[in-house]
PyMOL Python script that loads the backbone (N, CA, C, O; Angstrom):
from pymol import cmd

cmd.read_pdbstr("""\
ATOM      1  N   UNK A   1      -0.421   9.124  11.379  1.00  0.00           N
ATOM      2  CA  UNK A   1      -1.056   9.129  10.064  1.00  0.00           C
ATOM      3  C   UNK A   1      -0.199   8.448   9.019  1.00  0.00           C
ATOM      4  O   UNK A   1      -0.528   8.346   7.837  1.00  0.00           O
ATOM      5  N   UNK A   2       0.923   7.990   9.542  1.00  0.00           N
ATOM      6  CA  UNK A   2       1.710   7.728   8.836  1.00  0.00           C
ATOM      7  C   UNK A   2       1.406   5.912   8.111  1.00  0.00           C
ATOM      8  O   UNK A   2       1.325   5.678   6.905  1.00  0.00           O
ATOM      9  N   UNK A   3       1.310   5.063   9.010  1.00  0.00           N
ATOM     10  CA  UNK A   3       1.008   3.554   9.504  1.00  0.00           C
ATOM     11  C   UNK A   3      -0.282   3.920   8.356  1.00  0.00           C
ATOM     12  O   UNK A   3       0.217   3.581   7.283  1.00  0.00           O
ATOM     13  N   UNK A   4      -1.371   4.327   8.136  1.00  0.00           N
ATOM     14  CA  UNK A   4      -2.624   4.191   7.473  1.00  0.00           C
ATOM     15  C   UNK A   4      -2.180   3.967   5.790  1.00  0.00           C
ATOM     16  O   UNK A   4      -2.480   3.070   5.003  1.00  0.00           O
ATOM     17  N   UNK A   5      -1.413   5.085   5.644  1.00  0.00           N
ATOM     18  CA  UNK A   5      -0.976   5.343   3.942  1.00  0.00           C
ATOM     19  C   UNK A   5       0.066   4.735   4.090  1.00  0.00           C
ATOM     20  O   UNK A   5       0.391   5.055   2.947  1.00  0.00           O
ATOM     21  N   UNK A   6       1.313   3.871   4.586  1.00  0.00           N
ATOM     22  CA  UNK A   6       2.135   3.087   4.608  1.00  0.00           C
ATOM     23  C   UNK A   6       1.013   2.215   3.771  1.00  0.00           C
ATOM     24  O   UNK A   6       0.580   2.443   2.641  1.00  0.00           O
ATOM     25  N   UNK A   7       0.699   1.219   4.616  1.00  0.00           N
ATOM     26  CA  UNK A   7      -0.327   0.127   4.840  1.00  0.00           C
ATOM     27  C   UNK A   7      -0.954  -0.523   3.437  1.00  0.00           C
ATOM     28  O   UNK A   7      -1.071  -1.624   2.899  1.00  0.00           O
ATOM     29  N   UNK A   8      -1.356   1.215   3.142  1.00  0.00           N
ATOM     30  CA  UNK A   8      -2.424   0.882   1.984  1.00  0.00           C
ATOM     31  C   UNK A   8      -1.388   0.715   0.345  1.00  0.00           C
ATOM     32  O   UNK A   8      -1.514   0.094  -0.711  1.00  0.00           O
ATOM     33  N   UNK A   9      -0.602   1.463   0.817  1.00  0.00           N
ATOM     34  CA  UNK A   9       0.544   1.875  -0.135  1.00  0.00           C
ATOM     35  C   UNK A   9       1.159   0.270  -0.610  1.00  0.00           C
ATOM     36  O   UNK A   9       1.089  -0.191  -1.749  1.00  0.00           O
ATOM     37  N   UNK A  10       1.721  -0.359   0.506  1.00  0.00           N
ATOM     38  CA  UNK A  10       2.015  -1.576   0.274  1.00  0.00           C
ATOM     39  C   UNK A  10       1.070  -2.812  -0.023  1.00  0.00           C
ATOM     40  O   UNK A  10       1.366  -3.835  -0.640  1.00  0.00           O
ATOM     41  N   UNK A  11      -0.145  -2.473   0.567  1.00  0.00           N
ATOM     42  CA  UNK A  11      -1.098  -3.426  -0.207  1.00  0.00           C
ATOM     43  C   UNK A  11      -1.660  -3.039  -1.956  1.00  0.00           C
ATOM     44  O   UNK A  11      -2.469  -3.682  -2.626  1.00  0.00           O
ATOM     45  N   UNK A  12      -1.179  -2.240  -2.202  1.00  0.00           N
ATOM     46  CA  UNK A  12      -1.898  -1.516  -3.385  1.00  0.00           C
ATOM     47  C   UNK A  12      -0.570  -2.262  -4.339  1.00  0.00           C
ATOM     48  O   UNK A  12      -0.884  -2.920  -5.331  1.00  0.00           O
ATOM     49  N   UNK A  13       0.623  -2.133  -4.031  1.00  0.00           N
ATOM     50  CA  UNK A  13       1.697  -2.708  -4.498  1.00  0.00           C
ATOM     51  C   UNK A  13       1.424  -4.522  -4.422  1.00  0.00           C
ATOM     52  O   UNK A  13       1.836  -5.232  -5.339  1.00  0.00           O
ATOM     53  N   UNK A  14       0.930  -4.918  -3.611  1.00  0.00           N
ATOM     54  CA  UNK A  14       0.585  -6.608  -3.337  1.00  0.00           C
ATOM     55  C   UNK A  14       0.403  -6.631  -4.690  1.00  0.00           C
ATOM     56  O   UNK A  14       1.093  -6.911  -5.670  1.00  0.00           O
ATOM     57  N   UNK A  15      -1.246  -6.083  -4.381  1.00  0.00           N
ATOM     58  CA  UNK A  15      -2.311  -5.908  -5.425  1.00  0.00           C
ATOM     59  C   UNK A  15      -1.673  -6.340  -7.058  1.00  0.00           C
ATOM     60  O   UNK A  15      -1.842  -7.239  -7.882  1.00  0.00           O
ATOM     61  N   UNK A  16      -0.833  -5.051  -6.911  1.00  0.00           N
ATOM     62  CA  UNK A  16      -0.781  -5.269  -8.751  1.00  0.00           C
ATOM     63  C   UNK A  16       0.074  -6.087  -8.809  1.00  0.00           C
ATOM     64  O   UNK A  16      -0.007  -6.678  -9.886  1.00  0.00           O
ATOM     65  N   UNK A  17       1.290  -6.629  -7.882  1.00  0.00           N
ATOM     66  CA  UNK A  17       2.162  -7.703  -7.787  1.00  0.00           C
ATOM     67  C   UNK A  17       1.597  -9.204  -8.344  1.00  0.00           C
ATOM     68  O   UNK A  17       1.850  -9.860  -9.354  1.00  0.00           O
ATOM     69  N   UNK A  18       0.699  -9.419  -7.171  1.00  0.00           N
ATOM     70  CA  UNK A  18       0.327 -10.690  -7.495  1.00  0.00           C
ATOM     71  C   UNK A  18      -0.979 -10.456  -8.730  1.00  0.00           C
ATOM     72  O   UNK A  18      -0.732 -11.253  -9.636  1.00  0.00           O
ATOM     73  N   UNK A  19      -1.831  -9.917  -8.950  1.00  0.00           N
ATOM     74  CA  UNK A  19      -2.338 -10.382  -9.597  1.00  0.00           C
ATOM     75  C   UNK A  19      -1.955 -10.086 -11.363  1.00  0.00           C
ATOM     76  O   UNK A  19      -2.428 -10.762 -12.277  1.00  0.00           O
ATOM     77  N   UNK A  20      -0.990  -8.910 -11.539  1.00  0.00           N
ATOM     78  CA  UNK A  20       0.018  -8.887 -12.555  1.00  0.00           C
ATOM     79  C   UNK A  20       0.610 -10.427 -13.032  1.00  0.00           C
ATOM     80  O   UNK A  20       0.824 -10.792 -14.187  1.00  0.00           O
ATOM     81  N   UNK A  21       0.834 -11.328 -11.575  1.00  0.00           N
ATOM     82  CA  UNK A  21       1.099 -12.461 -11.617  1.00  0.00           C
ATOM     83  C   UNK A  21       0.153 -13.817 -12.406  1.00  0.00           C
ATOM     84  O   UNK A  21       0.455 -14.763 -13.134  1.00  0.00           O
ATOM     85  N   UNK A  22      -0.855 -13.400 -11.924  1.00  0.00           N
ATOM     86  CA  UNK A  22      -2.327 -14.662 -12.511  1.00  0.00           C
ATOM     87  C   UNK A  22      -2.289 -14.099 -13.884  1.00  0.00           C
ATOM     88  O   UNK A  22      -2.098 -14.845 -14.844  1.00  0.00           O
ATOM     89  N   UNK A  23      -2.475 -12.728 -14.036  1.00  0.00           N
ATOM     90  CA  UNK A  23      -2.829 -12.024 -15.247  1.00  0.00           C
ATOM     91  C   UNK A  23      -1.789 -13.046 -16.343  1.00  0.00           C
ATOM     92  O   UNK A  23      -2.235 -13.852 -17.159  1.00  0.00           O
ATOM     93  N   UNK A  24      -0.034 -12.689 -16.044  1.00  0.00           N
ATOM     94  CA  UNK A  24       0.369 -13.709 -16.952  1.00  0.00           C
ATOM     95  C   UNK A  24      -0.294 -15.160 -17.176  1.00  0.00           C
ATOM     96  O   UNK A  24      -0.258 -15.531 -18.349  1.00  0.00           O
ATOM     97  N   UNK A  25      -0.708 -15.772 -16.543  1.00  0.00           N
ATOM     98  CA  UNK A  25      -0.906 -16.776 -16.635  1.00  0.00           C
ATOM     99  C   UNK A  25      -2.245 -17.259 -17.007  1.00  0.00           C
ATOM    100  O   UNK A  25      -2.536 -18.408 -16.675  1.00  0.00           O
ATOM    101  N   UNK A  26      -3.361 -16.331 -17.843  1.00  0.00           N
ATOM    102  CA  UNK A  26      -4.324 -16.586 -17.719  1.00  0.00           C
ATOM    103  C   UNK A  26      -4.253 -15.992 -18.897  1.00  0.00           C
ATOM    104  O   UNK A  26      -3.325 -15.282 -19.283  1.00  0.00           O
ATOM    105  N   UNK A  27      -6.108 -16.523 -20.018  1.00  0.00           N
ATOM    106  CA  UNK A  27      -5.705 -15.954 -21.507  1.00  0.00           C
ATOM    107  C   UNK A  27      -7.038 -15.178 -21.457  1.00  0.00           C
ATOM    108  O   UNK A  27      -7.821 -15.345 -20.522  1.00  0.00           O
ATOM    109  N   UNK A  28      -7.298 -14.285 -22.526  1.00  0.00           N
ATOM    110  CA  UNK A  28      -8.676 -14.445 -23.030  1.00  0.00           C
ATOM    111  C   UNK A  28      -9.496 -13.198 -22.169  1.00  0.00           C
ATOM    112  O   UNK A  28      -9.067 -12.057 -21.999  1.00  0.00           O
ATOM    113  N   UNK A  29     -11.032 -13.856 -21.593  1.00  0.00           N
ATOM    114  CA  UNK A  29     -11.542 -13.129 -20.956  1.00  0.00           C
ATOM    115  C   UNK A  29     -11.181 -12.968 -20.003  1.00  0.00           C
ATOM    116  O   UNK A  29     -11.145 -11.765 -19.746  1.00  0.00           O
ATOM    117  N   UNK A  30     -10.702 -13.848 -18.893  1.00  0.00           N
ATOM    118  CA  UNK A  30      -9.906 -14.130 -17.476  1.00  0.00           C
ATOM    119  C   UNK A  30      -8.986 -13.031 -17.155  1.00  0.00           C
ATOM    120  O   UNK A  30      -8.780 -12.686 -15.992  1.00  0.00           O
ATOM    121  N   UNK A  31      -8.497 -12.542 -18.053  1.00  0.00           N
ATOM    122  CA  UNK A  31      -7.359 -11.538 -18.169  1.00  0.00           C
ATOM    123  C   UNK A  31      -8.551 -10.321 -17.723  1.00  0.00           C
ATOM    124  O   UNK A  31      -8.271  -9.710 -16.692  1.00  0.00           O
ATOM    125  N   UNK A  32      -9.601 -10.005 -18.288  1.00  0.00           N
ATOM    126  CA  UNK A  32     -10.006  -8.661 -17.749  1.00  0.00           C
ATOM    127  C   UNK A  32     -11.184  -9.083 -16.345  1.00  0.00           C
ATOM    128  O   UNK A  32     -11.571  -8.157 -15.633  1.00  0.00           O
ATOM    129  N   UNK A  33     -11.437  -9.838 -16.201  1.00  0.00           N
ATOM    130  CA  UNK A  33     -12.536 -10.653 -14.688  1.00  0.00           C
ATOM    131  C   UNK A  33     -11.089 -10.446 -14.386  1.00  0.00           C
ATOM    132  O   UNK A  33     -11.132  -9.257 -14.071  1.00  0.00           O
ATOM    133  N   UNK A  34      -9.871 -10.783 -14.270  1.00  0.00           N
ATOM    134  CA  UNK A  34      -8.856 -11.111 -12.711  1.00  0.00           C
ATOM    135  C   UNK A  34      -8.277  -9.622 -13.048  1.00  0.00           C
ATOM    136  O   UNK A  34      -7.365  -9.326 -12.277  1.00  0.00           O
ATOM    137  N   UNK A  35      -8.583  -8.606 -14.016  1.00  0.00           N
ATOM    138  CA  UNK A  35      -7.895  -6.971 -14.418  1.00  0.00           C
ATOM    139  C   UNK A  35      -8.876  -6.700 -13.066  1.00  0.00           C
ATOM    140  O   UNK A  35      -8.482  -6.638 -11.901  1.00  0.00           O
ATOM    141  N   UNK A  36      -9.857  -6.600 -13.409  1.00  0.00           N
ATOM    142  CA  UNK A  36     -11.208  -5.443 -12.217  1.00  0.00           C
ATOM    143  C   UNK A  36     -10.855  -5.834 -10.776  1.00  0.00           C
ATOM    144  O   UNK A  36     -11.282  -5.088  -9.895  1.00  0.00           O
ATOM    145  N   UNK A  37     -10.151  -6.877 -10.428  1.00  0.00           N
ATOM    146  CA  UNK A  37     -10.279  -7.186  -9.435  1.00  0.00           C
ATOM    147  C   UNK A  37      -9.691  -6.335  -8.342  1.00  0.00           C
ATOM    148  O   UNK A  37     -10.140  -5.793  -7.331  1.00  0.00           O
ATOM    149  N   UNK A  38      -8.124  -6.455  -9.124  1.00  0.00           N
ATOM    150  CA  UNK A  38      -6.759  -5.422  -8.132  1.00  0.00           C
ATOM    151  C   UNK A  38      -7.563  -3.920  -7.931  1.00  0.00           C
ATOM    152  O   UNK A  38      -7.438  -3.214  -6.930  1.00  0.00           O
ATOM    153  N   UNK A  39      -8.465  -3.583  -9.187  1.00  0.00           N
ATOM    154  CA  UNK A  39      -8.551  -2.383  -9.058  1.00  0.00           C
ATOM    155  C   UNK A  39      -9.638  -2.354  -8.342  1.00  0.00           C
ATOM    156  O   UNK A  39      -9.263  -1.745  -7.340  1.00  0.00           O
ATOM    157  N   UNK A  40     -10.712  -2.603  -8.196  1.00  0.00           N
ATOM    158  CA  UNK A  40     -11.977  -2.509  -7.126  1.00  0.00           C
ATOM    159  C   UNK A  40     -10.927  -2.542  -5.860  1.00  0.00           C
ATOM    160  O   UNK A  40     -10.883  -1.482  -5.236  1.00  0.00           O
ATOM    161  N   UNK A  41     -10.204  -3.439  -5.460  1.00  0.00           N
ATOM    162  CA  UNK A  41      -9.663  -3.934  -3.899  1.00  0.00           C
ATOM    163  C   UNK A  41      -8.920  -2.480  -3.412  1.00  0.00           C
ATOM    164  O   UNK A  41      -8.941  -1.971  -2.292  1.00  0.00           O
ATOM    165  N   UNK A  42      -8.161  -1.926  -4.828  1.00  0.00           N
ATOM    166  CA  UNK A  42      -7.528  -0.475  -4.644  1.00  0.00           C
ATOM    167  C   UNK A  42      -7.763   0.254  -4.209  1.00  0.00           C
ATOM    168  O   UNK A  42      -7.162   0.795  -3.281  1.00  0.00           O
ATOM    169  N   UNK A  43      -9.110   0.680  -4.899  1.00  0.00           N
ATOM    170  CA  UNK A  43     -10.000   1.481  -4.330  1.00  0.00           C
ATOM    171  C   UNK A  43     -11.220   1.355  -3.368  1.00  0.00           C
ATOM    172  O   UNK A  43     -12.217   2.004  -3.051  1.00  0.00           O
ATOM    173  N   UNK A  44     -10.736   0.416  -3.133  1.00  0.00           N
ATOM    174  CA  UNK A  44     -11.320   0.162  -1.517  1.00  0.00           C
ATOM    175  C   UNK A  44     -10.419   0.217  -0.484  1.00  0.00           C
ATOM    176  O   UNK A  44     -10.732   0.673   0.615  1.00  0.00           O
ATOM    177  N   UNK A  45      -9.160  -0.273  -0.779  1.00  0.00           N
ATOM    178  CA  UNK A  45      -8.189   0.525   0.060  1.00  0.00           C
ATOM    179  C   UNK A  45      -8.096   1.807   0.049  1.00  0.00           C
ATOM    180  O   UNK A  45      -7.915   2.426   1.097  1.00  0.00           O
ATOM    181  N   UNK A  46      -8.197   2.376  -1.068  1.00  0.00           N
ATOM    182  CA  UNK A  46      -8.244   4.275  -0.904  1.00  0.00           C
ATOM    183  C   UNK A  46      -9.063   4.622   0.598  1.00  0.00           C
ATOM    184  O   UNK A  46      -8.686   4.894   1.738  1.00  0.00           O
ATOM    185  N   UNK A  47     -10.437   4.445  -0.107  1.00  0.00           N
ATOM    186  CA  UNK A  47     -11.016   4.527   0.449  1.00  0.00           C
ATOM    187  C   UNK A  47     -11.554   4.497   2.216  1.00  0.00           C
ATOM    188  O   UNK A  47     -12.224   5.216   2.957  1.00  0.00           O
ATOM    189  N   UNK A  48     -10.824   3.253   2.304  1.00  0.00           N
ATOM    190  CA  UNK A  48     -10.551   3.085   3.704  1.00  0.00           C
ATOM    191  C   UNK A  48      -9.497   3.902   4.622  1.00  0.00           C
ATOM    192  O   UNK A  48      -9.357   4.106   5.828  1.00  0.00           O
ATOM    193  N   UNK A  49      -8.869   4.243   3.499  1.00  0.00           N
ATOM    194  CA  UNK A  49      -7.432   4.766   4.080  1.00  0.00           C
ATOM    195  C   UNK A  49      -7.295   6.751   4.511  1.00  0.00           C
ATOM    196  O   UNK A  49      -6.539   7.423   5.213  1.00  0.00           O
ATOM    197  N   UNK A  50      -8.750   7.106   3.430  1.00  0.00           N
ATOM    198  CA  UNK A  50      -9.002   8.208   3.846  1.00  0.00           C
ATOM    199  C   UNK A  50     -10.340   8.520   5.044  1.00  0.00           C
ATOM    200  O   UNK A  50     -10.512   9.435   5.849  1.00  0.00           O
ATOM    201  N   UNK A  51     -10.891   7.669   4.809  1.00  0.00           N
ATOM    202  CA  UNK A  51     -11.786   6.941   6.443  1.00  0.00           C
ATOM    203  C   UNK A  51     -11.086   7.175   7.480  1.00  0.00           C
ATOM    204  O   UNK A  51     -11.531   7.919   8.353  1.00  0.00           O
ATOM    205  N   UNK A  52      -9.756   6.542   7.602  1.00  0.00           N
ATOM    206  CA  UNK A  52      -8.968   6.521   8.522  1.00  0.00           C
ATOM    207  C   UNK A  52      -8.372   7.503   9.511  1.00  0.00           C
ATOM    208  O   UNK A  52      -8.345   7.769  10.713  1.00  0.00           O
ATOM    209  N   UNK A  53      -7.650   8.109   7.668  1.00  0.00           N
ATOM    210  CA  UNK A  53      -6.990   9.785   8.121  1.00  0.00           C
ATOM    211  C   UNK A  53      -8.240  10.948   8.721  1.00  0.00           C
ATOM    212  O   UNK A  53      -8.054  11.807   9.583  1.00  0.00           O
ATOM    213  N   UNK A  54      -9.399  10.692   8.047  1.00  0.00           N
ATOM    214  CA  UNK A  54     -10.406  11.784   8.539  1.00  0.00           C
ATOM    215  C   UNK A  54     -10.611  11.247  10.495  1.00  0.00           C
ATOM    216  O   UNK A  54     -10.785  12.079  11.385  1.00  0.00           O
ATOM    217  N   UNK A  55     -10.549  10.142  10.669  1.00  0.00           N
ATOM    218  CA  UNK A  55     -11.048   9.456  11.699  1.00  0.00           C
ATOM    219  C   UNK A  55      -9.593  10.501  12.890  1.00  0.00           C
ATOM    220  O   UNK A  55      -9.594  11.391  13.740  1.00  0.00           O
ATOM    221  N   UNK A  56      -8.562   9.588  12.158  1.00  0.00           N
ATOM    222  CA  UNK A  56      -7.104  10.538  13.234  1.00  0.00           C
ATOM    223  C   UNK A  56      -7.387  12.119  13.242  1.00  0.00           C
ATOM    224  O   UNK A  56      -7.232  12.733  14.297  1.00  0.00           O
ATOM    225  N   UNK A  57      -7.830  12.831  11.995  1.00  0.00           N
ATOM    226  CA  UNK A  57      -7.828  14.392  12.555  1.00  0.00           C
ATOM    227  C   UNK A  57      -8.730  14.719  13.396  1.00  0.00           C
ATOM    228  O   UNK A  57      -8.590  15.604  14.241  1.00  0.00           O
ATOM    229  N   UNK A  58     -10.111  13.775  13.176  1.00  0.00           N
ATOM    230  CA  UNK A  58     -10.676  14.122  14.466  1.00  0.00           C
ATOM    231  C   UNK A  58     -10.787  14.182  16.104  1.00  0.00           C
ATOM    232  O   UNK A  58     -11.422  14.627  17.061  1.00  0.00           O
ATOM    233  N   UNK A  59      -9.748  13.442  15.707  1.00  0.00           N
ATOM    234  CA  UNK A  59      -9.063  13.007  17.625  1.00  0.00           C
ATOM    235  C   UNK A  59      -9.819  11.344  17.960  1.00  0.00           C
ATOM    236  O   UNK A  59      -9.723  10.779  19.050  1.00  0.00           O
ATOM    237  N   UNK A  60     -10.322  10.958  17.132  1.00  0.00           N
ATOM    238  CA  UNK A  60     -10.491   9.163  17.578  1.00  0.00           C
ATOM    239  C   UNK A  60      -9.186   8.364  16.862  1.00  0.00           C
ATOM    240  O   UNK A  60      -9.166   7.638  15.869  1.00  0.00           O
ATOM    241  N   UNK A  61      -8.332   8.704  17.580  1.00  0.00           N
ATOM    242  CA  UNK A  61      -7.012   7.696  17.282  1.00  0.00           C
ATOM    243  C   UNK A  61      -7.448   6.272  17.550  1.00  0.00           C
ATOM    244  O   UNK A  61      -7.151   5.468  16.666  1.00  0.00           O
ATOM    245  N   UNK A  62      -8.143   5.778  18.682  1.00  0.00           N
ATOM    246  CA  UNK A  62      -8.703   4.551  19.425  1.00  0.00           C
ATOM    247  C   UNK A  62      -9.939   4.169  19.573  1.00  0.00           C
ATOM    248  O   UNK A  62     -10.744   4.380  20.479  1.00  0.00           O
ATOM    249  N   UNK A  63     -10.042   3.378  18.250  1.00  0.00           N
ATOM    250  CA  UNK A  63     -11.684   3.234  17.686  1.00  0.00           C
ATOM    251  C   UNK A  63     -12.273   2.120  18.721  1.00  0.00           C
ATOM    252  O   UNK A  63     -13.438   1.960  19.084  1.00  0.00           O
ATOM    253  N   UNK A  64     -11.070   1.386  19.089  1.00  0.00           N
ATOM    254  CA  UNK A  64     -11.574  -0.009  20.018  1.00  0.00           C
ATOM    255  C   UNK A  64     -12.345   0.862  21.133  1.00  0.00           C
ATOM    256  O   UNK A  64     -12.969   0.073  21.843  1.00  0.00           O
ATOM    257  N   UNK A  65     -12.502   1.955  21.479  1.00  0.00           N
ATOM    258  CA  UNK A  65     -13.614   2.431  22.784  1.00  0.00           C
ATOM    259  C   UNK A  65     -14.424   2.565  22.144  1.00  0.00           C
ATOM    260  O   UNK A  65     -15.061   3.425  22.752  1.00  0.00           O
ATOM    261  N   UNK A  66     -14.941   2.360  21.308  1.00  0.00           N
ATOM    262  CA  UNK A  66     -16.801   2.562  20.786  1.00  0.00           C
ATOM    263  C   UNK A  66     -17.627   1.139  20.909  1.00  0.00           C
ATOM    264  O   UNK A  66     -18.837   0.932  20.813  1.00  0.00           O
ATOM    265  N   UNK A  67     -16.710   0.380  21.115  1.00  0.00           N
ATOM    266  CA  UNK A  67     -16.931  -1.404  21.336  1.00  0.00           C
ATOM    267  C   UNK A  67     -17.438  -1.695  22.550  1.00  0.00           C
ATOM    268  O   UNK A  67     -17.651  -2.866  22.865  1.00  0.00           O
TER     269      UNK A  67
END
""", "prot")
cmd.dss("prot")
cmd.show_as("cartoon", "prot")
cmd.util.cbc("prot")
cmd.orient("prot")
């Protein structure tokens, strides 16, 4: 369970990394269209990430057998 919230943890950090990054560099309205962005992707990582953990307590560690 660990690898899931690692994962998301460090993409959530990308997230505000780089686009903290454009944000400087952009004026005006652009600044809040490239703001929503990190945060929708965030919380879609949440999201996924508690998908995940519910998925491991149930005992499907190995989703590739439903394929």
């Amino acid at each position: 369970m660990i690898a899931p919230i690692a994962v998301t943890f460090i993409m959530i950090l990308y997230y505000i990394a780089y686009f903290g990054f454009i944000l400087s560099l952009v004026g005006g309205i652009w600044k809040y269209v490239f703001g929503i962005v990190p945060l929708l992707l965030s919380a879609l990582m949440i999201y996924v990430c508690m998908e995940r953990i519910n998925e491991i307590k149930k005992g499907e560690e190995d989703d590739l057998s439903q394929y």
